[in-house]
N, C-alpha and C positions, 0 to 999 in steps of 0.2 A: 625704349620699351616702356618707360613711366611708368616703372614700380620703386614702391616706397615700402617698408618694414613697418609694420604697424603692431604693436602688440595684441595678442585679440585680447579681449575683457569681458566677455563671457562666459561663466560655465551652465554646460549643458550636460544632459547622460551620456557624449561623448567626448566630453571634455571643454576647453576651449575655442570658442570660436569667437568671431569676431561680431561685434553688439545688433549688425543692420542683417546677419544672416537669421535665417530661418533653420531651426533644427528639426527636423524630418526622417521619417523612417520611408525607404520608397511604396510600403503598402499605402502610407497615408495620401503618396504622392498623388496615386495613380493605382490602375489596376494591372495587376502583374498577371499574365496572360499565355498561358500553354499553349503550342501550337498540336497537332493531329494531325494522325498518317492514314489513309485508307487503307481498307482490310477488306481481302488478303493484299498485301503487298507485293503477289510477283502477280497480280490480273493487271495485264498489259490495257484494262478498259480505263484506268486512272490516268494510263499518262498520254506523252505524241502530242500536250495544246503548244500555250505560248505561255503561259504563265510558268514561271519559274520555280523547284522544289528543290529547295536549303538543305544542303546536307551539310555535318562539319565541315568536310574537305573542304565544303565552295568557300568556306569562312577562313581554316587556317592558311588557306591559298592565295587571300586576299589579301588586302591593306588598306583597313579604316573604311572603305565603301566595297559595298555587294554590288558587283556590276553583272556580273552574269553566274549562272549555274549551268550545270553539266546532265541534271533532269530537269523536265520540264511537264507539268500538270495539263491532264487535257479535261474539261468544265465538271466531267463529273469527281473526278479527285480533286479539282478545287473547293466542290463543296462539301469532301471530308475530308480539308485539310482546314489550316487556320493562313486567311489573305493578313497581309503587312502591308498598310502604305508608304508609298516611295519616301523615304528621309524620315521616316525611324528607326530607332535601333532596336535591335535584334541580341539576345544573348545565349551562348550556348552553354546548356547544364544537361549535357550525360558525355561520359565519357573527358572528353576536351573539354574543359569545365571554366565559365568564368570568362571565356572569351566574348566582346561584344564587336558590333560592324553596324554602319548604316546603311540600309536600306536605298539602292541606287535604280531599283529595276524592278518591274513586275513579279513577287514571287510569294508566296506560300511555304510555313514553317511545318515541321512537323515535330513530335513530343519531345525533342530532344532541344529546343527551345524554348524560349518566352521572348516575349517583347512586352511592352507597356503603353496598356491601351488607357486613351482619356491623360495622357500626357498633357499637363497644361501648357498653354501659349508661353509662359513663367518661365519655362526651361528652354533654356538652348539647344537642339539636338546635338550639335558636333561636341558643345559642355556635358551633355548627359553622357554620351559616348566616351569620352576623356573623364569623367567620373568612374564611369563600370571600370576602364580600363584600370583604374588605380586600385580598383578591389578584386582585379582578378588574382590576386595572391589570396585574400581572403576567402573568397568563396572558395577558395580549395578545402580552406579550414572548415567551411563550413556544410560540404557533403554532408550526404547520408551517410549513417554506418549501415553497415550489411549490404553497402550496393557496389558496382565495381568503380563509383566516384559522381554520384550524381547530386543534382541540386532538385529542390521546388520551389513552387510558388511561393509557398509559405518562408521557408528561407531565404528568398532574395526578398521578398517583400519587408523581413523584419531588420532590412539591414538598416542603420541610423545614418545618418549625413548631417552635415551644415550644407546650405545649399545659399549661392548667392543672390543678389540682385542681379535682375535679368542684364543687363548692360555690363557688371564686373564677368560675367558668364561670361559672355561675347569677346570681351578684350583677352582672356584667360583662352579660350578656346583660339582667339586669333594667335595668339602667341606658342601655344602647342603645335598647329599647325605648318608656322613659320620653321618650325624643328624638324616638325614631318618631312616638308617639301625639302629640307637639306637630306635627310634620309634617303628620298628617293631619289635623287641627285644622286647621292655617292652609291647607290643600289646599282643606278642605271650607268653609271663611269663602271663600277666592278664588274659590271654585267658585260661593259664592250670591251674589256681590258682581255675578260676573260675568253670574249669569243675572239679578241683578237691573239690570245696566245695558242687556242685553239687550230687558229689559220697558221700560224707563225710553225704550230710542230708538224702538222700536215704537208709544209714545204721545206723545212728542212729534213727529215726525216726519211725526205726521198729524195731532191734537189740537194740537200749541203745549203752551201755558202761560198764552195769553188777553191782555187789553188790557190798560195799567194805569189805573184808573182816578185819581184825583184828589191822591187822596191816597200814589199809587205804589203801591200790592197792586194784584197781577195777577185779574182776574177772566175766567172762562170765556168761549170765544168763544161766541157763539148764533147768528150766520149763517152757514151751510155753503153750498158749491160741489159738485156733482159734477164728477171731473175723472177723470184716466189713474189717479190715484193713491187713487182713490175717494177720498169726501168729504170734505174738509176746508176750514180756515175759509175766508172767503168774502174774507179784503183778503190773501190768500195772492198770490202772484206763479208760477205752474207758467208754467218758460222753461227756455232752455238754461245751461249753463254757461259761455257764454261771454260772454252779455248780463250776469251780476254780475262779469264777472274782468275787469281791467286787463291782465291780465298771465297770459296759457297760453305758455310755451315749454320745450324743453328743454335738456339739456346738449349739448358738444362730441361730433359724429359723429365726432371722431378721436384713435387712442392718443393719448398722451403720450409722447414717446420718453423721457422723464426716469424715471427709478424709485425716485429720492429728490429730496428740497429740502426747504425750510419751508413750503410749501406743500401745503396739505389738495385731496387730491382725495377727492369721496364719488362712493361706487355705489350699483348697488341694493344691493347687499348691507348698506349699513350704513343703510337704512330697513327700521326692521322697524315692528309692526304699532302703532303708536301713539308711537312714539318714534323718536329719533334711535341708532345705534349705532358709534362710533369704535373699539371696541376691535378691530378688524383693519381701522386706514383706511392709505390708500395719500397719499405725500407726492409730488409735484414740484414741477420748479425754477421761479423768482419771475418766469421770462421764459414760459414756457409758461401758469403761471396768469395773469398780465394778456392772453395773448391771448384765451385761455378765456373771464375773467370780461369780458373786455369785449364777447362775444357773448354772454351771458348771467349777466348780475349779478344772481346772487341774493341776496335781502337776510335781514335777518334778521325772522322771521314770516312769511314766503312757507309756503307748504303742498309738500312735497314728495310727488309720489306714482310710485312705480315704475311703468314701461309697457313692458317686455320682462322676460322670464324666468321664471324659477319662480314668482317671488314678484312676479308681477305685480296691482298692485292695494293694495299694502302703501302707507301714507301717513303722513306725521308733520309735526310743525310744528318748522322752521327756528329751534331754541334760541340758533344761534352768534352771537354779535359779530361774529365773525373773518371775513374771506372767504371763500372756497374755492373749485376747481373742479368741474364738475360733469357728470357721465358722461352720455349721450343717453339711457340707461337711464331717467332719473328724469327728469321733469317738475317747472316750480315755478310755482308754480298762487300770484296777490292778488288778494284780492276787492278791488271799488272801493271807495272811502267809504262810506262811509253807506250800501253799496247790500249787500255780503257781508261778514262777519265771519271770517276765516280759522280760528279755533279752533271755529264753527259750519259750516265748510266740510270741517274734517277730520274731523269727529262724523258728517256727513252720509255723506264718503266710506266712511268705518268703519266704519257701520252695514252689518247683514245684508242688507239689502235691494239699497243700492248693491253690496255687495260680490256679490249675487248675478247682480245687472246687466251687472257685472264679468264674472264667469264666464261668462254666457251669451254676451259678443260674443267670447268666445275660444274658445268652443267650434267644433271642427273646424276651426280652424287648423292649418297647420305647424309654423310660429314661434309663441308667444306674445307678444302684440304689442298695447299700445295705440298707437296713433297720437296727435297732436295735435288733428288733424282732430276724430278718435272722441272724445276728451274733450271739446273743446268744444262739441261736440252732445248731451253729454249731460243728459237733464231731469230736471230736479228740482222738488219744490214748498218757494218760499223764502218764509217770514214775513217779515216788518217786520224791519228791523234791532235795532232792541232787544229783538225776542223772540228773534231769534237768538241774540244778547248774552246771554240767560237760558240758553235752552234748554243753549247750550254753557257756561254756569257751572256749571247742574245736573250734567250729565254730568263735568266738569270734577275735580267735588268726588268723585263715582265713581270717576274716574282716581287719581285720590291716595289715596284708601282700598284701592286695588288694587296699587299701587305700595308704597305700604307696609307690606302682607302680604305681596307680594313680595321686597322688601327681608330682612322675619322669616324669609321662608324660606329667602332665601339665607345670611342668618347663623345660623339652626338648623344648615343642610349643614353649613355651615364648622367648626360646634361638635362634629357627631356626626362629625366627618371627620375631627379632631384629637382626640376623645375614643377614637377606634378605633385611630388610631397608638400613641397611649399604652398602653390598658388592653391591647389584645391582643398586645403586645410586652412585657407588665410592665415598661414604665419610668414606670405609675403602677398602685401594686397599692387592691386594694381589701380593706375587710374584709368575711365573707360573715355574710349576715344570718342571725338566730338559729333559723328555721323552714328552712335548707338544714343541719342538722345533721344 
């Protein structure tokens, strides 16, 4: 990578930077440059061209290039909107604030951006872009007050930089990029793990994985049922969910007056879709959790599944030792013995099909709301216990190949997010490679 540590030895009104940079505000750069929306905005005479109309989404949708939008400008909304040419960058300030992208394709901003026009030859575009990207925390600071989080002209304009020699640009910019393309890399492995586990519950969840025969190998099933859930094998068990569970209840219907102690209180909030999530859990005090846990003692492997609110339908399996208490919000769902498997019970809930079953009994509600009632009614088609036992190993083994692509990607972020601190403040310089000469 040929970088070396160089102390910078300059101070400037933003600090230190290093002696061959240029200290810069982007108004001085360049002209910072509002885009425009035709009015009225639902006269269907503006749009139906080929030229492209930005809106956040196409941007938060994206990564690092604008390749396509979802409106499109027809010649007379192009000439009340504001044109971008291909490979500049583009920044969003209303709303989604601070995000930048280049320019990959014919399109047209409107006021909810800027871009920077008269950009010199000086600057890098994909370094300009990895620049913005580094102050998108800032410009949050630096909204308006009184708006619901916007930026201007005037404010990206007055922002300050050190700004390098066009050539240490380039090798800076090469090196960011090289962290990109692992990004998408591990985006696009997570992306077919996922469509591959996708496929994986789609067939077992009506297929199995079969009998085992004598010698323990699983063999295909060959007697099929027709049933609600079309065909499948014939020593299948289709019943409710409450004839496999020991145990459907849910947490305490009331606050907590406590808002600290040593004691773990969970919500829905910290079930998310396959796991447990602590990092923003709420604590109270050891007299409130024993009345709690002792109307509902959840144990450790219980299935928990959220049944109010956004994220109604989210489930995971009870990792803890410890005890906790446990918010009315989530439900905590044991299969009997030998009769449900809990880790084939959270696979089940997980799958597409459950979760669309999901959806369907909340639809035209007020509240979003399972009930206890509603889950224990609800049907499914159950295997034998030991196919269960497979089934949720197979997926199991899916879970952990996605977890730890996961994991790669959050320690790439972490790498390209300390690698940007450094290079674009010069307190690690680089050498530039011999073809930017």
């Amino acid at each position: 990578m040929s970088i070396a540590t160089i102390e910078p030895c300059m101070v400037s009104p933003i600090g230190k930077v290093p002696a061959e940079w240029e200290c810069i505000t982007i108004g001085q750069l360049c002209n910072v440059k509002r885009g425009a929306s035709p009015r009225p905005i639902s006269d269907p005479k503006w749009f139906g061209g080929s030229t492209g109309w930005v809106r956040i989404s196409d941007v938060t949708q994206s990564n690092k290039y604008l390749r396509t939008t979802v409106d499109f400008l027809s010649e007379d909304g192009v000439r009340k909107s504001v044109r971008v040419n291909i490979g500049e960058v583009i920044l969003t300030i209303c709303a989604t604030i601070g995000v930048p992208i280049i320019v990959d394709t014919d399109v047209c901003i409107h006021d909810g951006f800027v871009w920077f026009e008269n950009l010199p030859d000086r600057v890098n575009r994909e370094y300009w872009y990895y620049f913005l990207a580094s102050k998108t925390d800032e410009f949050k600071t630096y909204k308006q007050t009184g708006t619901q989080g916007n930026l201007n002209t005037a404010i990206v304009g007055s922002v300050e930089f050190g700004l390098p020699p066009l050539r240490e640009q380039k090798k800076i910019a090469r090196i960011l990029s090289s962290v990109d393309s692992k990004l998408a890399l591990i985006d696009q492995q997570i992306t077919t793990t996922q469509t591959l586990k996708k496929g994986l519950m789609q067939k077992l969840f009506t297929q199995g994985v079969g009998t085992q025969d004598v010698d323990g190998r699983w063999q295909p099933h060959t007697e099929l049922q027709e049933t609600e859930f079309g065909w499948i094998p014939k020593n299948w068990d289709v019943n409710t969910l409450i004839s496999k569970c020991s145990v459907i209840k849910d947490g305490t219907h009331f606050s907590p007056k406590s808002k600290d102690g040593p004691c773990l209180y969970i919500t829905s909030k910290n079930i998310r879709f396959g796991r447990m999530d602590l990092t923003d859990v709420a604590y109270i005090s050891e007299e409130e959790h024993k009345a709690i846990y002792a109307g509902s003692p959840v144990k450790q492997g219980d299935v928990l599944l959220t049944k109010d609110g956004a994220n109604t339908g989210n489930a995971a399996i009870n990792t803890l030792a410890r005890e906790f208490s446990l918010l009315s919000s989530v439900a905590f769902l044991r299969g009997q013995p030998t009769h449900l498997d809990n880790n084939f019970l959270l696979q089940l809930i997980l799958s597409p099909n459950s979760q669309q079953m999901i959806k369907s009994e909340m639809a035209g509600q007020a509240i979003t709301r399972l009930t206890l009632k509603k889950i224990s009614s609800f049907r499914f088609a159950f295997p034998p216990f030991e196919e269960q036992q497979e089934i949720a190993r197979i997926l199991s083994t899916v879970d952990r190949k996605l977890e730890n692509l996961q994991a790669q990607k959050t320690q790439t972020q972490q790498l390209k997010k300390g690698l940007m601190q450094k290079l674009l403040t010069g307190q690690i310089r680089v050498q530039p490679d011999p073809q930017d000469n």
